[in-house]
N, C-alpha and C positions, 0 to 999 in steps of 0.2 A: 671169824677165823676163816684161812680158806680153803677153800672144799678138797679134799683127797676121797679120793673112790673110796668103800669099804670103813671110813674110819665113823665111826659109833659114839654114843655117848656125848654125843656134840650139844644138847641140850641141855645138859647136867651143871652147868656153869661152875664146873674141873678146869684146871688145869689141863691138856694136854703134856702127855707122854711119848718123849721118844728114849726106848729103852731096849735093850739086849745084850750081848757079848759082844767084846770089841773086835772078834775077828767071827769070819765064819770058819769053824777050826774042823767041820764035820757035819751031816746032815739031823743024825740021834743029838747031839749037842742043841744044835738048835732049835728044833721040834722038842725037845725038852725043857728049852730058856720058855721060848714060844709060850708053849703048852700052860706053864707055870704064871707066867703072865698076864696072858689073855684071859686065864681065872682070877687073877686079883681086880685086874682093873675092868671086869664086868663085872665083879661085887662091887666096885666102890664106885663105878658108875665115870671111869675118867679113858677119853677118848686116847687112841692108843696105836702107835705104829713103833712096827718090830723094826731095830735095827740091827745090821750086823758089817763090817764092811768084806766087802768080795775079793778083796786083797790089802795088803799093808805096804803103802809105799814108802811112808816118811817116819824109816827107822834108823836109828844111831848105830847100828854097825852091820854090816854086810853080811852074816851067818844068823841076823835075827829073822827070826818068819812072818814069812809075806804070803803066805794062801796058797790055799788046798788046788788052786787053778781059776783059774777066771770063771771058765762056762759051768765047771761043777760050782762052783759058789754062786754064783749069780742063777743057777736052778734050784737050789738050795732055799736061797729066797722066795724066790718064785712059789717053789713048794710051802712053804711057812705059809706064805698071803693066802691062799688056794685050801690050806688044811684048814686053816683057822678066821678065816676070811676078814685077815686086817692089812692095811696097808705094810709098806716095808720102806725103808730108807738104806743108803749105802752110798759109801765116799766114791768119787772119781777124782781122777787125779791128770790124766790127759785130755786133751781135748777128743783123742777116737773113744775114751770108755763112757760120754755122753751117752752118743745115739746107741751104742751094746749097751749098758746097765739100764737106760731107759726100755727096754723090751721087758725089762724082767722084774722092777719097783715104779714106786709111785713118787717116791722123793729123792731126789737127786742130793747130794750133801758137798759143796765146797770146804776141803780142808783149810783150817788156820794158816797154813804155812803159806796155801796156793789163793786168797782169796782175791789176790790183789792181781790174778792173773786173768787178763782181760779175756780171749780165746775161749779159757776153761767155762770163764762162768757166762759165757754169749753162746756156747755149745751147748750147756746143762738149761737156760732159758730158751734157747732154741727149739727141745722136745718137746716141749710145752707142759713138763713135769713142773712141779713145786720144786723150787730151789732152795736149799738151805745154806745159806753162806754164815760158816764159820767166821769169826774175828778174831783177827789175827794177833798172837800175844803180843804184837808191837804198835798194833795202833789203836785210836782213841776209837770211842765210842763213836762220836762225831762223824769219823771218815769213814761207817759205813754207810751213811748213806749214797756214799759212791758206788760201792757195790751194790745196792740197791737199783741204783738211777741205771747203772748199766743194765739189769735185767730190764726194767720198764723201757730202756731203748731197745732190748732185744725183742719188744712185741708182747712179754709177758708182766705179767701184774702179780704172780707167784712165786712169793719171795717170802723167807723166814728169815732173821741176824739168830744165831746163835752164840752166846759170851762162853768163852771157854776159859776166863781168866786172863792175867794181865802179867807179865814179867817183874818180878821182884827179885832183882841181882840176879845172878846165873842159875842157880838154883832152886828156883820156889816162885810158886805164882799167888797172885791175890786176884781178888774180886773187888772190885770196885761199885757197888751199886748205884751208885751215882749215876752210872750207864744205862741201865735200865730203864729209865722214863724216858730218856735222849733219844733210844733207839728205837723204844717201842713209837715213838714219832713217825719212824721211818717203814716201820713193817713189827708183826708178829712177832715178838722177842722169847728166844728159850735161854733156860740157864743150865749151859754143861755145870751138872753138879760135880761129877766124876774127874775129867779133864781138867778143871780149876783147882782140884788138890794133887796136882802132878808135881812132882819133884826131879824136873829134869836135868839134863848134863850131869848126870852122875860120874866118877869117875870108872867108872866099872862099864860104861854104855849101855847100862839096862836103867832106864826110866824109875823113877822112885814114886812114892806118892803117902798120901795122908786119908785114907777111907775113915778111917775115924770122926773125921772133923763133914762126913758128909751129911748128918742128920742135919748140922748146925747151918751148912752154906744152903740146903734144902729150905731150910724152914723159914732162909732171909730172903729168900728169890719169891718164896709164897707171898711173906707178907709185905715184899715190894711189890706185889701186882704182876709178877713175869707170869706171860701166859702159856710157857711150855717149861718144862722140863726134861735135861738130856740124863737119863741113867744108865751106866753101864754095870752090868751084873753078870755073873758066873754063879755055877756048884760050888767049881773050887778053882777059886782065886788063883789057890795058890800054887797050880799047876796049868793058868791058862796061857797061853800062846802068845800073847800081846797084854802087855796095859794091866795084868794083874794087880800090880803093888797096889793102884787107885779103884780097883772094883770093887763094887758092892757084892756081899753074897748073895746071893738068891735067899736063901732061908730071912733073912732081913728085910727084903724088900715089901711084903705085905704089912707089917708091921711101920716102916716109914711111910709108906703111901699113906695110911691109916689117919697117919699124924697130921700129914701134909694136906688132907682133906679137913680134915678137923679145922686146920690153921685158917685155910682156903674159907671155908665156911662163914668162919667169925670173922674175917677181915671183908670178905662180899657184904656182910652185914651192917657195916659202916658206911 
């Protein structure tokens, strides 16, 4: 796997974890996800970066919220990694919020929507941070290794695919595991568990989603060999600021990890 400052449990042959709230909506919020966290997954021994993003830029209507401010969120961050001593990851979305968000995490994250954007992702390999590119719900598994090959011609070798699911009609995404082995050809593969039961284009412009079905999309990505997983979790869902319909609760999440270790276990034993 490839090396991030701070990140632990690298020997444990877990899974990796990238997990948090989908927005940073507050500093107590965070340091509370954090907090919670960083206890489960040094009981179960799986290597672990907070995420949170520092702003929301690719939302479906223009009064939905986009962040507490750039520089308080991205010290927000900062403070997470620093209190609890694990890395952090967080979306950009332009090519100037590269070299700002790289002051302040360890993992850079290219959005689904923007991956295919040359600039964004030769800015985010340029810091010489880990790059996480997103797959975008419109293309195959296959064409990321384009996004790939551009980081490695940007000079860097630090590169994640992350599957955030696939477009199924307007409406509903599916997972394709079939992807999985293809990509992990090309780099370290995570499975957005969260992201993947998204139920978007609602007619109302607030995003829908299927948390129910996340133990089940969890436990196919373990026993395909994905060697990260993306969670998003909250206290309460159902009053978070971004992405709630699809979160997991917090009160949940030690209890899946538990499982997904377990799964992980038996299937390394093969």
């Amino acid at each position: 796997m490839i090396t991030v400052p701070k990140l632990k449990h690298t020997d444990s042959n877990n899974f990796f974890l990238l997990c948090g709230p989908c927005a940073i909506e507050g500093e107590d919020m965070a340091l509370r996800i954090a907090e919670k966290v960083v206890s489960i997954t040094d009981k179960l021994q799986i290597p672990y970066v907070f995420k949170g993003s520092f702003k929301k830029a690719n939302r479906s209507r223009i009064d939905s919220f986009t962040g507490i401010g750039d520089e308080k969120a991205l010290k927000i961050l900062k403070k997470v990694s620093e209190t609890f001593d694990v890395p952090t990851v967080t979306d950009i979305h332009e090519v100037s919020d590269a070299e700002k968000a790289a002051e302040y995490v360890d993992v850079l994250q290219i959005p689904a929507f923007l991956v295919r954007q040359t600039d964004l992702v030769v800015a985010a390999a340029e810091t010489g941070k880990v790059v996480n590119l997103k797959k975008g719900q419109f293309m195959s598994p296959e064409s990321m290794k384009h996004a790939v090959q551009k980081v490695k011609d940007s000079g860097s070798d630090k590169a994640w695919i992350t599957d955030r699911g696939t477009m199924f009609g307007y409406q509903d995404m599916i997972v394709d595991f079939r992807g999985i082995p293809t990509m992990r050809q090309y780099a370290p593969t995570v499975l957005d568990v969260t992201h993947s039961l998204q139920q978007p284009n609602q007619t109302v412009g607030v995003t829908g989603g299927r948390p129910d079905m996340i133990e089940t999309i969890a436990r196919a990505g373990v026993v395909n060999n994905v060697d990260g997983l993306f969670i998003e979790t909250h206290f309460d869902p159902a009053n978070a600021k971004s992405d709630g319909a699809n979160m997991l609760h917090l009160d949940n999440l030690e209890g899946l990890l538990t499982n997904l270790v377990a799964i992980r276990k038996l299937v390394s034993s093969f």
